[in-house]
C-alpha positions as a Markdown table, in Angstrom:
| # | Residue | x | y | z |
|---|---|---|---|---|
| 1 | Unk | 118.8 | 81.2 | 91.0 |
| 2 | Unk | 114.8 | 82.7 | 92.0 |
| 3 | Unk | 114.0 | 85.4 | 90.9 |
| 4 | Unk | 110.7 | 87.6 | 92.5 |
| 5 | Unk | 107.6 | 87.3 | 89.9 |
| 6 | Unk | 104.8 | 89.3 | 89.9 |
| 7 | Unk | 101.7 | 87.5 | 88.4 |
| 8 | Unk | 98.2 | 88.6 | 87.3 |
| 9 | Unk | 95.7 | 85.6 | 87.5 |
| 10 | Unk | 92.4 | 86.6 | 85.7 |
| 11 | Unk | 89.8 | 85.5 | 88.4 |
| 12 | Unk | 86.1 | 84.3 | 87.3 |
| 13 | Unk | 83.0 | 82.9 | 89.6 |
| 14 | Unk | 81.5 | 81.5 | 86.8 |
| 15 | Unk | 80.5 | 81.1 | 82.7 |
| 16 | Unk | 78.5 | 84.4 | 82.8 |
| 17 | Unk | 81.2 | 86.5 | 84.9 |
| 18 | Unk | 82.9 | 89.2 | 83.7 |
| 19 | Unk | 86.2 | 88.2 | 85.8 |
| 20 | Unk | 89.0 | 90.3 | 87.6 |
| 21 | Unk | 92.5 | 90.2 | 88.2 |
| 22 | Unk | 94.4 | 88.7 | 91.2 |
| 23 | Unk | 98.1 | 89.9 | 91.7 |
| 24 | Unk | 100.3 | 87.5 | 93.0 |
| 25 | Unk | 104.0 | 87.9 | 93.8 |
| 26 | Unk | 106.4 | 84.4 | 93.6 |
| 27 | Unk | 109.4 | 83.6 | 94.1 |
| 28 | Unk | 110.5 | 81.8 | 91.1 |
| 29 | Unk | 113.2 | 78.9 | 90.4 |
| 30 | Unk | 114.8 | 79.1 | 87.0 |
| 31 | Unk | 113.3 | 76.2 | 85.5 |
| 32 | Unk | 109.6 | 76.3 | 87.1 |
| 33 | Unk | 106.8 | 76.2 | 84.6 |
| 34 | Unk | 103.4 | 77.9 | 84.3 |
| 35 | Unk | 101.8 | 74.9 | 86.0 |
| 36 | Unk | 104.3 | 74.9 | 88.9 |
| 37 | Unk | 103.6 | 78.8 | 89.5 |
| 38 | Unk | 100.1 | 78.3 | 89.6 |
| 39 | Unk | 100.4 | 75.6 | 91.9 |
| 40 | Unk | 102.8 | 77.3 | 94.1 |
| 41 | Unk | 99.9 | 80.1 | 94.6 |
| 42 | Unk | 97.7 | 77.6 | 95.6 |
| 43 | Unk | 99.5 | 76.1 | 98.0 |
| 44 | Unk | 101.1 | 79.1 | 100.0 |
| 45 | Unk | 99.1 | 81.9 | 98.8 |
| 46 | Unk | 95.5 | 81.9 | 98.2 |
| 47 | Unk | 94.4 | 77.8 | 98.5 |
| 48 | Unk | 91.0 | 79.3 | 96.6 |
| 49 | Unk | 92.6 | 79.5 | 93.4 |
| 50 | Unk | 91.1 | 76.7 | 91.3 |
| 51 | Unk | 92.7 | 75.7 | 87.3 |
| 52 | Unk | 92.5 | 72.4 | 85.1 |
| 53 | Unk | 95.3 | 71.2 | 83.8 |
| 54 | Unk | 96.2 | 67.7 | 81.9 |
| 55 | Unk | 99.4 | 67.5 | 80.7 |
| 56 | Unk | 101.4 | 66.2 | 83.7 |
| 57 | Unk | 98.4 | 63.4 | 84.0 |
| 58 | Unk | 100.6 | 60.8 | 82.3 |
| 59 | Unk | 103.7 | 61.5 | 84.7 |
């Protein structure tokens, strides 16, 4: 089952930057995580979007 997400990504250039917020839609499988929405965005909908993650290093 998916179900139709909407998602606000805060958006910032840099240390100093006040930041805004990105809307994304996704379609959504039941047992997706926060990492695999994120990189789902970056892979169909906007390839800019840039986040560090760690804990699937060790996988």
């Amino acid at each position: 089952m998916t179900e139709n997400l909407i998602v606000r990504v805060l958006r910032v250039a840099g240390p100093d930057s006040a930041g805004v917020f990105q809307t994304f839609q996704v379609n959504c499988a039941s047992r997706m995580s926060v990492l695999d929405v994120l990189t789902q965005i970056q892979s169909i909908q906007d390839s800019t979007l840039a986040f560090r993650y760690s804990c699937r290093a060790g996988m």
